[in-house]
N, C-alpha and C positions, 0 to 999 in steps of 0.2 A: 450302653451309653445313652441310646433314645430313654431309656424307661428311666435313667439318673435324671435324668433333664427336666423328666415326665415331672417326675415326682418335688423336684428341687424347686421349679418355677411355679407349682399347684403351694407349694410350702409358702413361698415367698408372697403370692398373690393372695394365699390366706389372711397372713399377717399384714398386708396391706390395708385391704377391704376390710377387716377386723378395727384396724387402725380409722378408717373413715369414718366405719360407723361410729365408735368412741369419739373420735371427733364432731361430730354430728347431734350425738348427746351430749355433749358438753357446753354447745356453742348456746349460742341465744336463743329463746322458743320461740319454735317457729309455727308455723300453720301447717294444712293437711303437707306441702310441697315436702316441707324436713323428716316432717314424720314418714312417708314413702320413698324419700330418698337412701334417710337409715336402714329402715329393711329393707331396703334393696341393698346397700353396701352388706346388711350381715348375711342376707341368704346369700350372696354372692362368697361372703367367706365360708359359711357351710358347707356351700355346693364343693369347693376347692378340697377344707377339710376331711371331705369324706370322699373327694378321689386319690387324697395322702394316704390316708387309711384304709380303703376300702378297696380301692384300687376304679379303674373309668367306670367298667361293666359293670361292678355291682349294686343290687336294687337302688342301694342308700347315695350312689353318686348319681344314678340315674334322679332319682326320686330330688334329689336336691340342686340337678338341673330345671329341673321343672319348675322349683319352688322359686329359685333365682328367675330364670323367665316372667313368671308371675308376677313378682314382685317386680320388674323395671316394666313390665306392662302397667301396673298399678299407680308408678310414678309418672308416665307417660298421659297412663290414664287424669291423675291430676292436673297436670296440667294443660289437658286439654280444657278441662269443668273450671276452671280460670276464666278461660276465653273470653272475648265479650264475643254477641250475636250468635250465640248458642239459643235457639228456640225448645226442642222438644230434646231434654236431656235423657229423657229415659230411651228414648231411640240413639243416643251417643251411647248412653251403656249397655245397651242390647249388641253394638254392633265389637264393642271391644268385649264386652260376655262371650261374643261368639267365638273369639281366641282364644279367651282364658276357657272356654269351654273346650276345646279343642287340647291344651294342656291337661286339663284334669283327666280327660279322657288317656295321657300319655302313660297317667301314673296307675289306671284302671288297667291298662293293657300291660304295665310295666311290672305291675303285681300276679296280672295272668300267665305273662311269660315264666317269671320267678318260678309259677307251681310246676310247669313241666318241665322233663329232664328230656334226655336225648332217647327214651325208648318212643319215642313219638316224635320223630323228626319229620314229619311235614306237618304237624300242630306247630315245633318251632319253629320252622321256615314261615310260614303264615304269619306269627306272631312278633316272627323279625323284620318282616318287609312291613308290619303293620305299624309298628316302631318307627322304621325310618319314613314310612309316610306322613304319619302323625307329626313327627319333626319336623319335617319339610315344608310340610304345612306352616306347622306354626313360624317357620323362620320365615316363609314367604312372606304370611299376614302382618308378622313383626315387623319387617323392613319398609312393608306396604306405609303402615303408620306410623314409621317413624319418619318415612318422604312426606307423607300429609302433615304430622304436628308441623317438621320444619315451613317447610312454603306457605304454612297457614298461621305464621307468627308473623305480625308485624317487625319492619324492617330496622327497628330498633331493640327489639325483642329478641332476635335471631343471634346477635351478641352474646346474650346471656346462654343460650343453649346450644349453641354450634358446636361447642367440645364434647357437651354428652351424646348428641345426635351423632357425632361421629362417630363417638365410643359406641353405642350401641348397634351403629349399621355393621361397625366393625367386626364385632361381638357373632350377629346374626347369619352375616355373609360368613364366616370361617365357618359358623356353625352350617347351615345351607351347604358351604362344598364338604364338608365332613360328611354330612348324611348320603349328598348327591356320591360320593365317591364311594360309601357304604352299600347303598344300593346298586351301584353297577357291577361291584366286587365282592358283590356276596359274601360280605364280611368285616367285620370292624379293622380298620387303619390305626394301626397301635402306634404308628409314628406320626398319624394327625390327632390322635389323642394326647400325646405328649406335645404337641404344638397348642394346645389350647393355651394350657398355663403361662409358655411364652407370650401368645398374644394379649393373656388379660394381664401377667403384670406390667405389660405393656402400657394397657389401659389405664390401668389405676391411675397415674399421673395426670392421665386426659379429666378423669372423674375430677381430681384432686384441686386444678386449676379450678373449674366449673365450681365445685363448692365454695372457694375461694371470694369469687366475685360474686357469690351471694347476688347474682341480681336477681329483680321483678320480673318475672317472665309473663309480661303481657300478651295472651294470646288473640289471635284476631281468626277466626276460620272464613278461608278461601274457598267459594263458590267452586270455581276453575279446579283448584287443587284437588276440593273432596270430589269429585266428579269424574275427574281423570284417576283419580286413586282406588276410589270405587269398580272402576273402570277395570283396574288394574287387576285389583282385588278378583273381584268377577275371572275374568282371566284365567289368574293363577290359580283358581281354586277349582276352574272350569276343567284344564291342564292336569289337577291331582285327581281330580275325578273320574279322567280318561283315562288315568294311571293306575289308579285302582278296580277298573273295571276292565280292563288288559288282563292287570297280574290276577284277578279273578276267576275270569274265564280260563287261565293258565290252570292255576289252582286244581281247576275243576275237573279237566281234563279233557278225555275224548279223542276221536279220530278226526272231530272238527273243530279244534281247540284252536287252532296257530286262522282258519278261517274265519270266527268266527272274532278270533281279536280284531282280523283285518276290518272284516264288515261292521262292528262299533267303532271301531278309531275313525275310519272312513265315515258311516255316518253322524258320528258325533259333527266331526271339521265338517259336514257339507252345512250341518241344523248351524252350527256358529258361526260361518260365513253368510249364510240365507238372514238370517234372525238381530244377530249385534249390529253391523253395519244399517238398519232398517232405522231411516227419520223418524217414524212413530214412535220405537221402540225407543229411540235414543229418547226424545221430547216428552215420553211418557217417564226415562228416569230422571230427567233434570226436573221435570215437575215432583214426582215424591222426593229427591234432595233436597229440593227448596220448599217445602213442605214441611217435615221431617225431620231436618237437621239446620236449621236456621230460622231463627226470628222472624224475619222479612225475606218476602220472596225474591226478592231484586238486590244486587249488587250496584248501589247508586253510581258510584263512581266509573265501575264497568262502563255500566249502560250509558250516565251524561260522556265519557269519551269517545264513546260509538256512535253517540246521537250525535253530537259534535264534528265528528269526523264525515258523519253521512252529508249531513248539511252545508257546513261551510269548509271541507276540506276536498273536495271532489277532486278525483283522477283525470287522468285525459283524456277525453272523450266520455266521459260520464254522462249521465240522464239530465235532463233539464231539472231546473230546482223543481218543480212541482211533482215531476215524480221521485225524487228523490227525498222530499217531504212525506211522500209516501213509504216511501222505504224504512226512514228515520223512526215511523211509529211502529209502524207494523213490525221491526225488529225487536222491538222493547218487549212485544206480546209474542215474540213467534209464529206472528201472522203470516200465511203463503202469502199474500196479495190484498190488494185496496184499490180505493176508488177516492179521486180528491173533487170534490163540484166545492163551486166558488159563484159568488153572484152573476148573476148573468147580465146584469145590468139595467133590470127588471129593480123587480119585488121577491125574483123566485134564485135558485140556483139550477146550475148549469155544470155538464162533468166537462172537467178541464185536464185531468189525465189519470190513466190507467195502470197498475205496478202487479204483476204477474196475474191478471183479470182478465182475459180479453173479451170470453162470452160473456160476458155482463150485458142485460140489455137495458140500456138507459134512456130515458122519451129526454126529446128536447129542453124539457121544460122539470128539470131531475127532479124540485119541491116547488110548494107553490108558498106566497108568502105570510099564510097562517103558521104552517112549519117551520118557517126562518125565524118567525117572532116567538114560536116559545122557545127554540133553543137556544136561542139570543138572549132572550129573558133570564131561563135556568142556566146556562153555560152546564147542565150537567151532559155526563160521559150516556149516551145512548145503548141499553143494553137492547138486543132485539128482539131475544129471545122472550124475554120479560115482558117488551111491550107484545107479544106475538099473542101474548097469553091473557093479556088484556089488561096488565097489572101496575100499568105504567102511566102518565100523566099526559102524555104524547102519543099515545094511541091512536086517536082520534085524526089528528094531524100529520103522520108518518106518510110518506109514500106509498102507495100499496104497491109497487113495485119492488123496493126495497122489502118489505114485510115478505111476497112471492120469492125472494130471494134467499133459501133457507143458507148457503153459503156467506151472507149479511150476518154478521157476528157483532161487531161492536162500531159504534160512530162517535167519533171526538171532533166537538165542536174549538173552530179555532179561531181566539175572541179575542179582539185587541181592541184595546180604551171601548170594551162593552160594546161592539160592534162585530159581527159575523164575517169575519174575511174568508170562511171555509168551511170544509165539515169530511172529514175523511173518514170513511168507509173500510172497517177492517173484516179481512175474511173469518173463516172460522179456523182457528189452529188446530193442529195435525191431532193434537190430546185434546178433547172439547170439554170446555170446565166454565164453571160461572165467576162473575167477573167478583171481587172484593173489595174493601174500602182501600186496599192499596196500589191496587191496578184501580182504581178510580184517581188517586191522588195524583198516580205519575201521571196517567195520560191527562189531566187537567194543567198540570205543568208543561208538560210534553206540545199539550196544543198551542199553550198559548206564544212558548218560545216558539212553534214553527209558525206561529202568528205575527208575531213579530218580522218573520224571517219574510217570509210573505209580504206582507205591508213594508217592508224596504224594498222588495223585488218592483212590487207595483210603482213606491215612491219614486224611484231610479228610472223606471219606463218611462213615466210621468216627465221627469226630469229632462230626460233626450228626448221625451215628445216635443216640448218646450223649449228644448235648443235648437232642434230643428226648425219649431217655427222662429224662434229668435234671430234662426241664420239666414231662414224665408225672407223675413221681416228686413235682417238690414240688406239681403239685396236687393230687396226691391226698394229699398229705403234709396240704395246707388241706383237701380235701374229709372226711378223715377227724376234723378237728379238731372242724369243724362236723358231724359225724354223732356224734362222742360227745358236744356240744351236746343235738342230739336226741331221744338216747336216753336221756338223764337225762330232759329234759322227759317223754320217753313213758315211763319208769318211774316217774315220782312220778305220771301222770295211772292210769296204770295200776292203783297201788297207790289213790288218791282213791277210785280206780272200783269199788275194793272197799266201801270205806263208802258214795260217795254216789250209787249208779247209782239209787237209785229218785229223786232229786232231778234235777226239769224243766231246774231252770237250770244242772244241772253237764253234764245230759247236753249240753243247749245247747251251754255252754262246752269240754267234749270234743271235738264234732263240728267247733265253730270252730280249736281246736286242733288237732285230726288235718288238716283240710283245708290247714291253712297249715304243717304240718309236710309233708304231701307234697309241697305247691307246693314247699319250700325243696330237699327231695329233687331233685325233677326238675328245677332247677336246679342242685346239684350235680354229675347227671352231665352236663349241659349242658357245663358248666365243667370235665371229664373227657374232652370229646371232644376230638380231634385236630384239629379244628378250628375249635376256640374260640378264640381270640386271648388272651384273660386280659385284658383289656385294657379300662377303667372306659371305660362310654360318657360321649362330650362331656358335661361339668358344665351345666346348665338349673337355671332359677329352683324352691325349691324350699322347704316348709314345715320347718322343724324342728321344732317341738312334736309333730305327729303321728306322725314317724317315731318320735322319742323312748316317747313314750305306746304303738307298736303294740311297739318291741323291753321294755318293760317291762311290755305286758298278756301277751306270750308267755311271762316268765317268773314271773309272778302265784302259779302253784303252786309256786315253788321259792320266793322268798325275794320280801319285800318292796321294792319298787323306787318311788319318790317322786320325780314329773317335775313340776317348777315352772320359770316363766318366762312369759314375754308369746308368743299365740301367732302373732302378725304378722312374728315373726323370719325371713327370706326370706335362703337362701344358694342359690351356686353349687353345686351339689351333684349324683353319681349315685344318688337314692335306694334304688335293691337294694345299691349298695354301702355306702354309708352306713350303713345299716342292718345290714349284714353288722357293718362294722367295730366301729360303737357298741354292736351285741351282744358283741361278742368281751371289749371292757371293760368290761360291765355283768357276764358270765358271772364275768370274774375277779374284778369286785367282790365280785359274791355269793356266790367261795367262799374268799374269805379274811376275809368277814364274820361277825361273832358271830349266832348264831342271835336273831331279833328287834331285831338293830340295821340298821335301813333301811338301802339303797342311794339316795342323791340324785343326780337328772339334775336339774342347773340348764344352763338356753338364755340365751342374754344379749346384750348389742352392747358391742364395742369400738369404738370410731371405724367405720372401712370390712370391719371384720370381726365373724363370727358366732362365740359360741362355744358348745358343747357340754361340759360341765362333769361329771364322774361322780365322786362323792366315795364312799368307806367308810372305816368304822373298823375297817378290821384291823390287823395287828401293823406293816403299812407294811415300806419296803426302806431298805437305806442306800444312799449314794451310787455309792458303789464299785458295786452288785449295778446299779445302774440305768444305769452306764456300762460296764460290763461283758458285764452279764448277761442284762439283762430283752429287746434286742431280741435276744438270738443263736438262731436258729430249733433246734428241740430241746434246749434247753437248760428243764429245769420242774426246780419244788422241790414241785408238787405232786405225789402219788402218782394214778400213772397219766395224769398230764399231758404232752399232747406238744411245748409249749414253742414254738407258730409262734404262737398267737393275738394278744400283742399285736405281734409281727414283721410279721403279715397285714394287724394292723388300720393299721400305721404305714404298710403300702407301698399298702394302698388308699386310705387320706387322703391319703398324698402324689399318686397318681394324677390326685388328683381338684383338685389345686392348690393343697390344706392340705398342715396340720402338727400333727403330734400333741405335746401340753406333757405333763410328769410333775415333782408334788413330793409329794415322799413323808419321811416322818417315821418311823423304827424308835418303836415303839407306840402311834403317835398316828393312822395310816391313810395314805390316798393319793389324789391328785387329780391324777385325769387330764383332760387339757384337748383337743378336737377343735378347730384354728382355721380357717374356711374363708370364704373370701373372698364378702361382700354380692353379690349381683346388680347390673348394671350398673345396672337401673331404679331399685331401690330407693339406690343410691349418689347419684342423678343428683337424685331428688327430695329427699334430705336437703339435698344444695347448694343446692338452688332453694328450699327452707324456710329454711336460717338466712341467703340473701342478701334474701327480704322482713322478716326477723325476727331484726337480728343480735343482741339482746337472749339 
């Protein structure tokens, strides 16, 4: 039954693939793609027809597996030499040589086997495990590159070949457990031989559709991809190597034979664990890939998303932007470590941070400013090696410090609107190589965008330097408002104190004056330090009558001030500020007042609200000046007025969760209104009176 199946499905898949390729010649002419794809569908019906006929073992079914193999490496091969950013092709076809070398070799050994019979069965045994190694191989290397073409097709590209990539992984993996199951059973599996033919007429459909959509298979080769495949590759082939120096020494024989496997298995795994994992060794193969198998050394878009990422995407807790600046280049090069100096503020530069360097010894003064001015001039990339040797234009002007630093590899100057905001310092990489014109171009890029990056960092400092002094600036712009408050009061107390010093109750009232005139002092510079907030503390339950009464006994020797109202009146309120504010409109009251005509604080209740009330009868504003004018900070129409007082008092009531009201009358006066919200207790108990007493 297995061998009917064998034989029916090898029939069927013949006439398939027969059928593809006729289709293939018939279609449109195509380029090297059609022509590799045809002989591959006919070796693939060869190989079929001649395990109908000939049966799996025989030379000629052997012989025309191989030829099939060959031929979808071939096509494989095509379309890799498509590709774009293929640099040194004949190293692309050295490394798929080395497969199809590996197959020719099947058919060398496949024809060695053929000569002997069974009077020399351990010539056969040798020449059958050499079989199934050879195979294994090649299905290894096969599947290797057929994961590299895929990943290394652009992502519109992958469309077009995604059905034969399958088909052929498919194809390779069945082949791979055949052989794997032949060698552990010392012997060909006649019922996974008759499963091949099911598998590939399987296939053919997959082939079928693929030729079908006849697309453009644009190929694009990934960096990442060939590295890791190579990687692979390596590996696997490291893996048959150990397998053939096992079954070797088996071969051979001996009373130390089963010992001697152990001590190569073992020392092989300890040399691949010490050796593959080693940074040199890795940085030494990404250097010949990107050498070797690519145009350009660099994967631009990789590396701007890296550089990208290092820069303006930082983690939590990541390095300050300056060494991360650092970081940014030096990963472009593979650099361990750098060195960032930045002007000093001089003529010269100065090291401003350090990225895996710590013995570095750098003088205070890192260049002096001959050195700043050529590299300023040229913006070129500093090799150091070059100038070390005398060969270079900056010789002359380098650091000798830098120059004593044979770990000093390369310095990218980082120039923005032709100006020197940097210069980082890259170490020597793990593989030491000289620099080219395209590791000169990125890092000229590379600098200038972290130049950029830079010269915002600074602008931005600059910026909050500047808002600090801005916020210096308007307190003290309030502190001096309220200090020539002040000094009026202590000049008119001053001049009293000419008439009334022999009088008990004025000295009294002086000494109470002076005392609450320094408290306000040393509050003022309170509110001048750099570390004041400006900021009204949380509003508390709080009397208004008294506040009122104490900002209108303070100004008692200036002008008369008249506070009426119920004194149970209880607001949310900051009382120093409060106080601050409601003096600010009292002062103004009383100096656009007629000499002898009162200032009135009336205190009062709205519904849920308290108000503070300051009437005079001066000449009043018109509308326009009050929408205008009266809150714009330095804007006064008195002489010698600095024009924040009611601005200060407007942004302290609002702090506090008021609002300050104005109606004013051109020669009738002005009423200003404080509005601030009742305290929750007193709100709470008015509701609980009018629900026993809705009367």
């Amino acid at each position: 039954m297995t061998d009917a199946i064998g034989v029916w499905s090898h029939v069927v898949a013949a006439v398939l693939f027969a059928a593809l390729a006729l289709w293939q010649v018939q279609g449109p002419r195509g380029g090297m793609q059609r022509r590799t794809l045809t002989l591959a569908f006919a070796m693939t019906a060869g190989w079929a027809t001649a395990v109908v006929f000939a049966g799996p073992g025989d030379l000629a079914a052997r012989i025309g597996e191989t030829a099939r193999n060959l031929a979808w490496l071939g096509f494989m091969f095509g379309l890799l030499r498509q590709g774009a950013g293929v640099a040194n092709r004949s190293t692309i076809t050295a490394l798929y040589g080395v497969l199809a070398g590996v197959g020719l070799a099947q058919v060398g050994v496949d024809f060695l086997a053929n000569r002997f019979t069974s009077h020399d069965p351990d010539a056969v045994e040798a020449l059958f495990f050499a079989i199934l190694l050879l195979r294994m191989t090649f299905a290894v290397g096969a599947l290797v590159l057929v994961h590299n073409l895929y990943t290394a097709a652009t992502p519109d590209a992958r469309w077009g070949i995604r059905l034969p990539m399958i088909a052929l992984a498919s194809m390779w993996t069945y082949d791979l457990n055949l052989y794997t199951v032949a060698y552990l059973g010392h012997g060909w599996p006649i019922s996974l031989y008759a499963g091949r033919g099911v598998i590939m007429l399987l296939l053919a459909p997959l082939f079928a559709l693929a030729s079908r959509r006849n697309t453009r298979w644009k190929m694009r080769i990934s960096r990442t991809v060939t590295f890791q495949s190579l990687s692979l590759m390596a590996i696997g082939f490291y893996l048959i190597a150990m397998v053939i120096v096992a079954r070797a020494i088996e071969l051979i024989g001996g009373d130390y034979a089963q010992l001697a496997q152990v001590t190569a298995v073992f020392g092989m795994s300890i040399a691949a664990l010490v050796f593959l994992p080693a940074g040199r060794i890795s940085a030494w193969l990404k250097v010949k890939v990107a050498k070797h198998l690519f145009q350009h050394r660099y994967d631009y878009r990789v590396e701007w998303m890296r550089f990208t990422d290092t820069i303006g995407r930082p983690d939590e807790g990541a390095d300050p932007l300056d060494v991360r600046v650092i970081q940014a280049i030096a990963d472009i090069m593979e650099a361990p470590g750098g060195l960032l100096l930045v002007p000093d503020g001089g003529a010269g530069l100065a090291l401003a941070a350090q990225w895996n360097w710590p013995a570095a010894e750098v003088p205070a003064v890192a260049a002096d400013s001959a050195f700043v001015r050529a590299v300023q001039a040229t913006g070129r990339i500093l090799e150091f090696d070059t100038i070390r040797n005398g060969d270079a234009d900056e010789t002359s002007v380098t650091p000798e410090w830098i120059l004593a630093q044979q770990r000093a590899w390369a310095g990218v100057p980082l120039i923005h609107f032709d100006q020197l905001v940097g210069l980082v310092l890259l170490a020597r990489p793990r593989v030491d190589r000289g620099l080219d014109w395209e590791d000169f171009d990125l890092l000229r890029v590379a600098g200038r965008q972290v130049a950029s990056y830079l010269a915002e960092a600074r602008g931005q400092e600059a910026l909050n330097e500047a808002r600090r002094f801005d916020e210096f600036n308007r307190r003290f712009a309030f502190i001096m408002h309220d200090i020539k408050n002040l000094v009026s009061q202590l000049s008119l107390l001053t001049r009293n104190a000419e008439r009334h010093a022999d009088n008990p109750d004025f000295r009294a009232d002086m000494i109470a004056t002076l005392r609450n005139s320094t408290a306000k002092m040393n509050d003022l510079l309170a509110r001048l330090s750099q570390h004041h907030t400006g900021r009204a503390a949380e509003p508390r339950p709080v009397a208004l009558k008294p506040i009122a009464e104490a900002v209108a006994s303070g100004r008692a020797q200036q002008h008369i001030v008249r506070v009426e109202g119920a004194g149970d009146i209880i607001a949310a309120a900051d009382p120093p500020r409060l106080e601050q504010a409601l003096g600010h409109i009292v002062q103004n009251a009383i100096d656009v007042s007629p000499q002898g005509e009162p200032v009135w604080v009336h205190i009062e209740r709205r519904g849920l609200e308290a108000v503070i009330t300051v009437v005079d009868r001066g000449e009043g504003m018109s509308a326009e000046f009050i929408r205008t004018r009266l809150y714009r900070p330095f804007a006064s129409t008195k002489a010698g007025g600095f024009g924040i007082g009611a601005f200060e008092a407007r942004s302290l009531i609002s702090a506090m969760g008021g609002r300050l009201e104005v109606e004013s009358r051109e020669g009738s006066g002005t009423r200003f209104s404080i509005v601030l919200p009742v305290t929750q207790i007193t709100a709470d108990a008015e509701r609980f009176v009018n629900a026993l007493d809705p009367s």
